[in-house]
PDB file as gemmi writes it, atoms N, CA and C in Angstrom:
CRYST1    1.000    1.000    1.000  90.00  90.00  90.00 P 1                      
ATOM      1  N   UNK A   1     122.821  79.927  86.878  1.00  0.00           N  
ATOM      2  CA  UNK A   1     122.281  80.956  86.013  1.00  0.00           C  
ATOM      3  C   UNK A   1     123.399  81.963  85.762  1.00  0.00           C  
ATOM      4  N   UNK A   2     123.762  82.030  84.559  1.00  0.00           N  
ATOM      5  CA  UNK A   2     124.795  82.831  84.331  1.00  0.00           C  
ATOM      6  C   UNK A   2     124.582  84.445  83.469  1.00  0.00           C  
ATOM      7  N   UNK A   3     124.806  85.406  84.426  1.00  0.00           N  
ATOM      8  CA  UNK A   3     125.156  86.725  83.837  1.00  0.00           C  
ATOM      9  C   UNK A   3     123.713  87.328  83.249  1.00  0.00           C  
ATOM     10  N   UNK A   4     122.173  87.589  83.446  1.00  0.00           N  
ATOM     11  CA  UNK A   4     121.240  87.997  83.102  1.00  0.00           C  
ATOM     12  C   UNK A   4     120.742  89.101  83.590  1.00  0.00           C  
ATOM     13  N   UNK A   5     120.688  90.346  82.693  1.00  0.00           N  
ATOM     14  CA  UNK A   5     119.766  91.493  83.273  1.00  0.00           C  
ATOM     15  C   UNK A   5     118.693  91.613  82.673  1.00  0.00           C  
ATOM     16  N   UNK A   6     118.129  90.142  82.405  1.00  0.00           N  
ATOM     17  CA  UNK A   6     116.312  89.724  82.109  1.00  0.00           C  
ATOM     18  C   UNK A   6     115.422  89.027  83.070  1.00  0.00           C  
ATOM     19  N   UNK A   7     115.952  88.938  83.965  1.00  0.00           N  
ATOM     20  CA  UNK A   7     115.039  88.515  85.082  1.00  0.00           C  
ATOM     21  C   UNK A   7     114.345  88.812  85.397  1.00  0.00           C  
ATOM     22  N   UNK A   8     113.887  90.342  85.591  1.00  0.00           N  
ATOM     23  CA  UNK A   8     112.768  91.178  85.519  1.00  0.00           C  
ATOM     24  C   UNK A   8     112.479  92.192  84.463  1.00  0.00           C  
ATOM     25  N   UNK A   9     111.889  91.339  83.658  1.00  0.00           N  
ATOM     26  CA  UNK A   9     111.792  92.104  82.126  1.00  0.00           C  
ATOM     27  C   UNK A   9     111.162  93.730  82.332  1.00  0.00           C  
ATOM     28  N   UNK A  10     109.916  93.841  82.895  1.00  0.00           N  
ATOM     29  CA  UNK A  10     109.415  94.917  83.334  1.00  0.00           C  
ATOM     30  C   UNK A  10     110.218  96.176  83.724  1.00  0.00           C  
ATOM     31  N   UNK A  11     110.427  95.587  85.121  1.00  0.00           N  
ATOM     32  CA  UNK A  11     111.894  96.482  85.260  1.00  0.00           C  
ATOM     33  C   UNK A  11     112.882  96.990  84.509  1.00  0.00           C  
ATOM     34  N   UNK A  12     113.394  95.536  83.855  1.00  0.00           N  
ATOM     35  CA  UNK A  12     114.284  96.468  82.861  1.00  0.00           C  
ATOM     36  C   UNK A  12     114.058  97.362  81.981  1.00  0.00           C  
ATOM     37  N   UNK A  13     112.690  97.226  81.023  1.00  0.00           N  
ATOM     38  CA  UNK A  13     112.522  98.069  80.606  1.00  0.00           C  
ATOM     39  C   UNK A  13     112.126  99.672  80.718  1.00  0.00           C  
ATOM     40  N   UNK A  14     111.848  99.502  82.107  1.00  0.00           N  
ATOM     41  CA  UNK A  14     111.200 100.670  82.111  1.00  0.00           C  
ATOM     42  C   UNK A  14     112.630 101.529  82.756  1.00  0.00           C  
ATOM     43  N   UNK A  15     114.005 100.475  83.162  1.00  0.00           N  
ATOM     44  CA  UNK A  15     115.327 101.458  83.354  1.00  0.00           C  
ATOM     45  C   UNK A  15     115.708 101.848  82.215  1.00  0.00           C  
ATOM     46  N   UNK A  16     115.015 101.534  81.040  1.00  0.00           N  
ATOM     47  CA  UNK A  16     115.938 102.174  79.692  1.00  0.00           C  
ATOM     48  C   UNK A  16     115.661 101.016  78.704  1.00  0.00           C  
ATOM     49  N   UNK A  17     114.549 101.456  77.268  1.00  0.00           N  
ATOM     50  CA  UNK A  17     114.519 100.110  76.213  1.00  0.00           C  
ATOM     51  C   UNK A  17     115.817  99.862  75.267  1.00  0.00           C  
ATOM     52  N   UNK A  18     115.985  98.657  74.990  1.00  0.00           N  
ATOM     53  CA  UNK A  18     116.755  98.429  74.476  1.00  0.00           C  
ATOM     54  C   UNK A  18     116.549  97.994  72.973  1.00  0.00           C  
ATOM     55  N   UNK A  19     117.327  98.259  71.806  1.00  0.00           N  
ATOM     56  CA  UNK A  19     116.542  97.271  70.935  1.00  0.00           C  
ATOM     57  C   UNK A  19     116.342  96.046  70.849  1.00  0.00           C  
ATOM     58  N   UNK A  20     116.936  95.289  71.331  1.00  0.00           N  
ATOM     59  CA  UNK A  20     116.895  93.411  71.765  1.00  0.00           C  
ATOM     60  C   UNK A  20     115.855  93.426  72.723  1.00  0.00           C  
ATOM     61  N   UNK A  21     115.415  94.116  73.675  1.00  0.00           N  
ATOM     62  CA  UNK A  21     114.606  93.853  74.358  1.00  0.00           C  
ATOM     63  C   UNK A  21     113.180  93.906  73.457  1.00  0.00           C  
ATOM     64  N   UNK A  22     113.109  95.069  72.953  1.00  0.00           N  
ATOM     65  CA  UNK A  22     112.092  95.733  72.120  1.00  0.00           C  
ATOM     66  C   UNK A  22     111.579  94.835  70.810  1.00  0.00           C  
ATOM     67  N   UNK A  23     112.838  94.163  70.682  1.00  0.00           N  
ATOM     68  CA  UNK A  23     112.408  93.227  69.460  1.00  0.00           C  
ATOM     69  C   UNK A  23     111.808  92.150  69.904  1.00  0.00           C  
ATOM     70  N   UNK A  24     112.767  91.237  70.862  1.00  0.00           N  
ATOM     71  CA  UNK A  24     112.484  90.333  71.452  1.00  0.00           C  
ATOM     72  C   UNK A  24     111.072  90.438  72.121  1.00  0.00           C  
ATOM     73  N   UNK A  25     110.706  91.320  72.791  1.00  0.00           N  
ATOM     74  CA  UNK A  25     109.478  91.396  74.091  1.00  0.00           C  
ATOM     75  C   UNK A  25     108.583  92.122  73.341  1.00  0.00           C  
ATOM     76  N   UNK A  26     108.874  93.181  72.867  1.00  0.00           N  
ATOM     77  CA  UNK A  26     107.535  94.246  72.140  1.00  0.00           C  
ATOM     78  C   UNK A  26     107.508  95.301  73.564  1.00  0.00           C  
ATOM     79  N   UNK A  27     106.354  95.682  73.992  1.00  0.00           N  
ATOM     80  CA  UNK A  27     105.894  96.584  74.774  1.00  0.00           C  
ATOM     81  C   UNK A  27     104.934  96.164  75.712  1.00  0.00           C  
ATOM     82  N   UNK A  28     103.896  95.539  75.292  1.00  0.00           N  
ATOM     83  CA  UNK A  28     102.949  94.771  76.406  1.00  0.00           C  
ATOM     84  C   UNK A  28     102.931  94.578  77.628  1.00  0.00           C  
ATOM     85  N   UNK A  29     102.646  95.203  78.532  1.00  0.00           N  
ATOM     86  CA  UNK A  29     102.632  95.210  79.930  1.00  0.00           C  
ATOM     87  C   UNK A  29     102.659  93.595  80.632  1.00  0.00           C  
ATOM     88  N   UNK A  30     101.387  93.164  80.092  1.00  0.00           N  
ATOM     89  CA  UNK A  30     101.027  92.223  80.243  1.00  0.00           C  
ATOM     90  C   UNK A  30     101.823  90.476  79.808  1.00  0.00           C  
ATOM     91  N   UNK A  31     102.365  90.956  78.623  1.00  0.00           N  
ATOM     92  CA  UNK A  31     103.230  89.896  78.473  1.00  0.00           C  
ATOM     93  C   UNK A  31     104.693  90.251  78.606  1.00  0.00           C  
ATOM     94  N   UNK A  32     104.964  91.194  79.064  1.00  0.00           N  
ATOM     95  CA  UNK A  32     106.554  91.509  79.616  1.00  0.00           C  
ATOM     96  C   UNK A  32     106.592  90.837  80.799  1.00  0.00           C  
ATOM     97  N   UNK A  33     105.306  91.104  81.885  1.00  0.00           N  
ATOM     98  CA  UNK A  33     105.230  90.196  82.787  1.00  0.00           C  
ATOM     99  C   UNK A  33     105.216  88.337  83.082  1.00  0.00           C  
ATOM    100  N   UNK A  34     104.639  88.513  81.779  1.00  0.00           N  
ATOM    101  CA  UNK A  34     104.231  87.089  81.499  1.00  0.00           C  
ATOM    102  C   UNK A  34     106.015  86.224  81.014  1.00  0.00           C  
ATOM    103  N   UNK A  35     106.327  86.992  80.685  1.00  0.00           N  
ATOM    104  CA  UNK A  35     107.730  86.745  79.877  1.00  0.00           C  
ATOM    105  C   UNK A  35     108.754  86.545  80.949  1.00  0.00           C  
ATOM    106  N   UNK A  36     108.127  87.241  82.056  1.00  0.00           N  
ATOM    107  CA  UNK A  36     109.931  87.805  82.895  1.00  0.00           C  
ATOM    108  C   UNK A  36     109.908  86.448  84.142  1.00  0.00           C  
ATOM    109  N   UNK A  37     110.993  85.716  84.361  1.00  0.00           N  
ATOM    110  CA  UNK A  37     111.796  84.979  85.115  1.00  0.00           C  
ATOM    111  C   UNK A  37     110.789  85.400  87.087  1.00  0.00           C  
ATOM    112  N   UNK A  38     111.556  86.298  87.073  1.00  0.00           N  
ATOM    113  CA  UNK A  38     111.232  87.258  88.311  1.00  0.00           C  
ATOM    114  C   UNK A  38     109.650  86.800  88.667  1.00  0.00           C  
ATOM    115  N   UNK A  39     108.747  87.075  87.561  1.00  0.00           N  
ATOM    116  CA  UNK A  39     107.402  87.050  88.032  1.00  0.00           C  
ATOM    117  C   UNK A  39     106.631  85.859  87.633  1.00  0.00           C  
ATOM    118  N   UNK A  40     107.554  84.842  87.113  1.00  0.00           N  
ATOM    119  CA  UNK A  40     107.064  83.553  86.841  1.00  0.00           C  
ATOM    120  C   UNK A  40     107.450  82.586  88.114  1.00  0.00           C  
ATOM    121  N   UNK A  41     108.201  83.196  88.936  1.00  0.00           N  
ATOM    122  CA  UNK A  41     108.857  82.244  90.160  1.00  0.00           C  
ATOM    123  C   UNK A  41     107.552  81.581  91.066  1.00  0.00           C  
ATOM    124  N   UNK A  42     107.690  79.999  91.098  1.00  0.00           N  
ATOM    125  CA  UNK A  42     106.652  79.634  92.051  1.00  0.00           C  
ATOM    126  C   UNK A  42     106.896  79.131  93.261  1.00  0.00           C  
ATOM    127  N   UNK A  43     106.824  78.195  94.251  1.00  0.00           N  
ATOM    128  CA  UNK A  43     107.205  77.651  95.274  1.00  0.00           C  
ATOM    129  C   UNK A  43     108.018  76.147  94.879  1.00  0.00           C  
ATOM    130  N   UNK A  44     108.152  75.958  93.260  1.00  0.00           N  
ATOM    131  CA  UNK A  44     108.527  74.593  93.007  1.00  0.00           C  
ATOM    132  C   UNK A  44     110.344  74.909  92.193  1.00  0.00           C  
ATOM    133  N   UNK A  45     110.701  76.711  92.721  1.00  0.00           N  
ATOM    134  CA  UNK A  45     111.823  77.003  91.899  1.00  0.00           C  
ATOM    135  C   UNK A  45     113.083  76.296  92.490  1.00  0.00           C  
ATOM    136  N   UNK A  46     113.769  75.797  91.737  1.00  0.00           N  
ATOM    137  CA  UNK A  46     115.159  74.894  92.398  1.00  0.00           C  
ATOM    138  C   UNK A  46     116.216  75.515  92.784  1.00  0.00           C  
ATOM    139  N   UNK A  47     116.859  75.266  93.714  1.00  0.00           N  
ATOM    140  CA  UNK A  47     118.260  75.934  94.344  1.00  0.00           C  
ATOM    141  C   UNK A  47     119.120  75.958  92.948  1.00  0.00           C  
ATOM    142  N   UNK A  48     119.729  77.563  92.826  1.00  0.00           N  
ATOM    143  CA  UNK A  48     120.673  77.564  91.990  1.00  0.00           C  
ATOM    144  C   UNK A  48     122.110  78.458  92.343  1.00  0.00           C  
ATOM    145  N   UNK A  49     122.929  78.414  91.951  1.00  0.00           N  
ATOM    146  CA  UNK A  49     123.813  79.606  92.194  1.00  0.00           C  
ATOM    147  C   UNK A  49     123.594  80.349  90.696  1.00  0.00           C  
ATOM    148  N   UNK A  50     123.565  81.828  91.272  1.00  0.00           N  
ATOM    149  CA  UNK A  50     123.207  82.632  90.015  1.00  0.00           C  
ATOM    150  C   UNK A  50     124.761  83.870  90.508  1.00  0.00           C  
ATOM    151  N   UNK A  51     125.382  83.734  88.944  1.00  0.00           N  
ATOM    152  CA  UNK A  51     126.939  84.753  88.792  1.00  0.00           C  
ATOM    153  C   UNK A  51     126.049  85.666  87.992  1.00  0.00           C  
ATOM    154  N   UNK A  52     126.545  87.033  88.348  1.00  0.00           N  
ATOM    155  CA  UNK A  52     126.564  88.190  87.650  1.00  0.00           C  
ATOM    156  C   UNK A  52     127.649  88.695  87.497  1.00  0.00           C  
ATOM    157  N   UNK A  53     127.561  90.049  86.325  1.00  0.00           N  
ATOM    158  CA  UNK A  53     128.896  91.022  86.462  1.00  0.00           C  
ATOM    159  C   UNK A  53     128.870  91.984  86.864  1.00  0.00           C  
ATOM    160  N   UNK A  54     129.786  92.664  88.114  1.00  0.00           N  
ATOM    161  CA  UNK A  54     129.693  93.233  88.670  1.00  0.00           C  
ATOM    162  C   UNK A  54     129.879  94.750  87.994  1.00  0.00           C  
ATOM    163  N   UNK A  55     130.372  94.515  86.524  1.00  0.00           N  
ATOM    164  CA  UNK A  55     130.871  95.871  86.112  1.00  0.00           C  
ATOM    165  C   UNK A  55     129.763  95.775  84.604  1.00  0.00           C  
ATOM    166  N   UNK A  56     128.190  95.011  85.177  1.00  0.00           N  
ATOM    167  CA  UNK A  56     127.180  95.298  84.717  1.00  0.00           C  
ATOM    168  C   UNK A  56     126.034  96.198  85.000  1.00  0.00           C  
ATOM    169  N   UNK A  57     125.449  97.135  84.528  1.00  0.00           N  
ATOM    170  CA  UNK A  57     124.640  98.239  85.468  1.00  0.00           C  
ATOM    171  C   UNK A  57     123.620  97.195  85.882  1.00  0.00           C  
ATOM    172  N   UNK A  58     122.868  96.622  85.275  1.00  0.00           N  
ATOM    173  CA  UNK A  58     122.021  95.852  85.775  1.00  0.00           C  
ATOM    174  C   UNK A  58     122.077  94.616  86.163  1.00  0.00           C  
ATOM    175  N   UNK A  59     122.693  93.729  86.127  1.00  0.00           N  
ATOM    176  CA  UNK A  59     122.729  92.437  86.090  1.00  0.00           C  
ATOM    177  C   UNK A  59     123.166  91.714  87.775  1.00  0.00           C  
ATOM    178  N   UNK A  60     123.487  92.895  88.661  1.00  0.00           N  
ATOM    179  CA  UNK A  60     124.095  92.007  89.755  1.00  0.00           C  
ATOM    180  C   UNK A  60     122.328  92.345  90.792  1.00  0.00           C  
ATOM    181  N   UNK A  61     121.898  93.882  90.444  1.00  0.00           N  
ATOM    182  CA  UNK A  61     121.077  94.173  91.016  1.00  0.00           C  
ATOM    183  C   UNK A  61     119.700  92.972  90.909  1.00  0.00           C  
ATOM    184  N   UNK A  62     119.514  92.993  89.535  1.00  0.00           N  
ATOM    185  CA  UNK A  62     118.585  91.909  89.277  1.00  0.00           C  
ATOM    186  C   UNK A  62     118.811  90.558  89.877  1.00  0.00           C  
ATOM    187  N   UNK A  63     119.770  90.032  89.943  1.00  0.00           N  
ATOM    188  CA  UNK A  63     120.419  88.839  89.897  1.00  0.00           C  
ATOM    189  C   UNK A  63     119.974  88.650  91.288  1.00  0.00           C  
ATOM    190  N   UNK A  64     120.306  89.872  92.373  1.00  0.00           N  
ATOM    191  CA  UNK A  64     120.334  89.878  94.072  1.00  0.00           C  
ATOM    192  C   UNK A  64     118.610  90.030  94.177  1.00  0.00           C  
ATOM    193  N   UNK A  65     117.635  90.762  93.709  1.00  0.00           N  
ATOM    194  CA  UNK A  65     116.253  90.814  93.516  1.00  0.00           C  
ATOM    195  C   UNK A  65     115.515  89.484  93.394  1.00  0.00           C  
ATOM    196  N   UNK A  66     116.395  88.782  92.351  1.00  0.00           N  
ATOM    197  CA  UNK A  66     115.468  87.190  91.799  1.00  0.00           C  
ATOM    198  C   UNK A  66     116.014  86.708  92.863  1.00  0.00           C  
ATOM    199  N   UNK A  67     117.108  86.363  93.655  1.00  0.00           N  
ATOM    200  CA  UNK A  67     117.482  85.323  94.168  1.00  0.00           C  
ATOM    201  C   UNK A  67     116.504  85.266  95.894  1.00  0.00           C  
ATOM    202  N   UNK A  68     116.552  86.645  95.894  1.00  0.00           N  
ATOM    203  CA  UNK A  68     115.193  87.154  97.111  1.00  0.00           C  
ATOM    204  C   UNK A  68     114.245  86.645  97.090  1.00  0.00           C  
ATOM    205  N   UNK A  69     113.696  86.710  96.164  1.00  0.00           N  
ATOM    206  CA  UNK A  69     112.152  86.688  95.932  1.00  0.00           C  
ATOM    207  C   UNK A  69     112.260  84.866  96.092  1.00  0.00           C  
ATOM    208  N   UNK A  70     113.661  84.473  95.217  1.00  0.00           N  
ATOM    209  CA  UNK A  70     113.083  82.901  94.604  1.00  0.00           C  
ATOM    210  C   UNK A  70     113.230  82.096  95.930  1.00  0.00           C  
ATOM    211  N   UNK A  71     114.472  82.673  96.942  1.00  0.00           N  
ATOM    212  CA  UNK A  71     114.399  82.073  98.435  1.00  0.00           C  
ATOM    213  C   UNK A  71     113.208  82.146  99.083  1.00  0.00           C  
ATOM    214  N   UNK A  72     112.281  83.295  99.047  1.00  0.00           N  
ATOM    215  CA  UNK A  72     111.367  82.986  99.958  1.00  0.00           C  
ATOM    216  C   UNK A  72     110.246  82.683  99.832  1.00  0.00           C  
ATOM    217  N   UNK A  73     110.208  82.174  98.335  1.00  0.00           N  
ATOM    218  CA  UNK A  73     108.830  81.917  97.139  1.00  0.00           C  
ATOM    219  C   UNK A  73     109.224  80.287  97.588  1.00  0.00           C  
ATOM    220  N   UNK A  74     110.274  79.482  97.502  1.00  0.00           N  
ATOM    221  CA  UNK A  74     110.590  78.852  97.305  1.00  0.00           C  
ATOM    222  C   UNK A  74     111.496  77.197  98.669  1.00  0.00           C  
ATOM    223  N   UNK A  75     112.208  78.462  99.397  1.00  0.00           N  
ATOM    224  CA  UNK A  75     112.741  78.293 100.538  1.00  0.00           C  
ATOM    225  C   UNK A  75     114.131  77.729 100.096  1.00  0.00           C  
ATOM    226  N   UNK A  76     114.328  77.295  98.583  1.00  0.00           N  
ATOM    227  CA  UNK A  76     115.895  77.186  98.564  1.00  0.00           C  
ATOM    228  C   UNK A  76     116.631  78.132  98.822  1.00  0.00           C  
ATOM    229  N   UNK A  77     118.006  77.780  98.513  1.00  0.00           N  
ATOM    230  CA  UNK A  77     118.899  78.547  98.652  1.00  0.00           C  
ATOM    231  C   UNK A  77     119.582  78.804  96.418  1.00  0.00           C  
ATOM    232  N   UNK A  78     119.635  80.121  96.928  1.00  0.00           N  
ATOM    233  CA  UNK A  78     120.504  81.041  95.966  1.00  0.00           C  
ATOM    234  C   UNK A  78     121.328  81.955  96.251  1.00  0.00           C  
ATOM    235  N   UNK A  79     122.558  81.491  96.041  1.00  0.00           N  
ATOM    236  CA  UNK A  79     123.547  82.412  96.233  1.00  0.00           C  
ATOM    237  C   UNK A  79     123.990  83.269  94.979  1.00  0.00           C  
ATOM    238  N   UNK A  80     124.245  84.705  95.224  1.00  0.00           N  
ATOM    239  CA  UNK A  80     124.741  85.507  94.179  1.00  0.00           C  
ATOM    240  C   UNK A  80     126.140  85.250  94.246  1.00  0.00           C  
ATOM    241  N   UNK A  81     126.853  85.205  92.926  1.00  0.00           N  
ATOM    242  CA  UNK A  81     128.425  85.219  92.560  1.00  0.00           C  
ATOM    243  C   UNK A  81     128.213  86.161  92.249  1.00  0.00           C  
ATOM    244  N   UNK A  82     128.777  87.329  92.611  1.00  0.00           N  
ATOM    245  CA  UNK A  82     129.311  88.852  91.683  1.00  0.00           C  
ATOM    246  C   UNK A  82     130.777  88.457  91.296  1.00  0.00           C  
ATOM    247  N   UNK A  83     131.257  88.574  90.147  1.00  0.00           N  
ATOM    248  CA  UNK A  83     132.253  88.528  89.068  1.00  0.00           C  
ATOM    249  C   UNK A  83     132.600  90.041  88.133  1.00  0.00           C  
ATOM    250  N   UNK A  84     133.596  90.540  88.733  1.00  0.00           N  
ATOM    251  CA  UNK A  84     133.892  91.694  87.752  1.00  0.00           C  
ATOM    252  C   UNK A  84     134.375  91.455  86.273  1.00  0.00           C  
ATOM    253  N   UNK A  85     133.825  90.565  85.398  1.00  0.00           N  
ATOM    254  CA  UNK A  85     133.998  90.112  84.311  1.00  0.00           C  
ATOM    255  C   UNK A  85     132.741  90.952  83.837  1.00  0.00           C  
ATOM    256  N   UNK A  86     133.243  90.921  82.186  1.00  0.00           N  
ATOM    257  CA  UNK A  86     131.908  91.026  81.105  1.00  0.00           C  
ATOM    258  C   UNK A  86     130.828  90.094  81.100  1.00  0.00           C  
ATOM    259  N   UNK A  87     129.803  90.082  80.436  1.00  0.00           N  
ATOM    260  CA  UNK A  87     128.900  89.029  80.067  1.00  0.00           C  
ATOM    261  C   UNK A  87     129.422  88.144  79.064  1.00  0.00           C  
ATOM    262  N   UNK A  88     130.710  88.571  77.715  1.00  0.00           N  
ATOM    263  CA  UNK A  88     131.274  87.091  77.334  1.00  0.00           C  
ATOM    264  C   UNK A  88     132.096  86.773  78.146  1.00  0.00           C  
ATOM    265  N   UNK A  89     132.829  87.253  78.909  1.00  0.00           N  
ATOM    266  CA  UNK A  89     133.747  86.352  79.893  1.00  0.00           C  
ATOM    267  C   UNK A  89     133.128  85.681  80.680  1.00  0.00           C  
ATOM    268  N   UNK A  90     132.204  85.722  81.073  1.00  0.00           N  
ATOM    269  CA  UNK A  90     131.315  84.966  82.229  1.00  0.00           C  
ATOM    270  C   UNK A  90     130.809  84.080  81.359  1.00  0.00           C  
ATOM    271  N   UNK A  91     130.490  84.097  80.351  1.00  0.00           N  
ATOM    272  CA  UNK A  91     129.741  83.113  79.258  1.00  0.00           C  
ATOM    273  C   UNK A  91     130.803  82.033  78.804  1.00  0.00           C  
ATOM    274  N   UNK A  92     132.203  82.318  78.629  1.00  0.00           N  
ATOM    275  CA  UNK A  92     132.979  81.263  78.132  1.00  0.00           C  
ATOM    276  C   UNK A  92     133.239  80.203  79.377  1.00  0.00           C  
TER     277      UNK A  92                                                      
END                                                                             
């Protein structure tokens, strides 16, 4: 999983809307939840390594949050990569 500060849509929004978020998601409590990674996690989620950027405000925090939740929802393993890259450098 590379470089996402959408994992917990909720959350994010309520640290600050964005217009991509706003377009993309709308406002809906209910389907921000429904939408977000984070709160869709079940016991059938697969081991992944998930990179963030470290010189992202949100993206390493989230990244370390999902990988919590998805280890013990789940019992794999997820390791966080923190990368002091951008989100296109991490993307190429």
């Amino acid at each position: 999983l590379l470089d996402s500060a959408g994992l917990n849509i909720p959350e994010r929004m309520q640290q600050g809307r964005t217009e991509l978020f706003e377009t993309v998601f709308g406002n809906d409590p209910a389907f921000l939840k429904e939408a977000s990674p984070y709160h869709r996690l079940t016991n059938i989620a697969m081991p992944m390594m998930i990179v963030c950027s470290s010189i992202r405000r949100t993206s390493c925090s989230q990244a370390h949050e999902f990988a919590k939740k998805a280890s013990s929802v789940s019992g794999g393993q997820f390791p966080v990569w923190e990368e002091p890259l951008s989100h296109e450098k991490i993307n190429v």
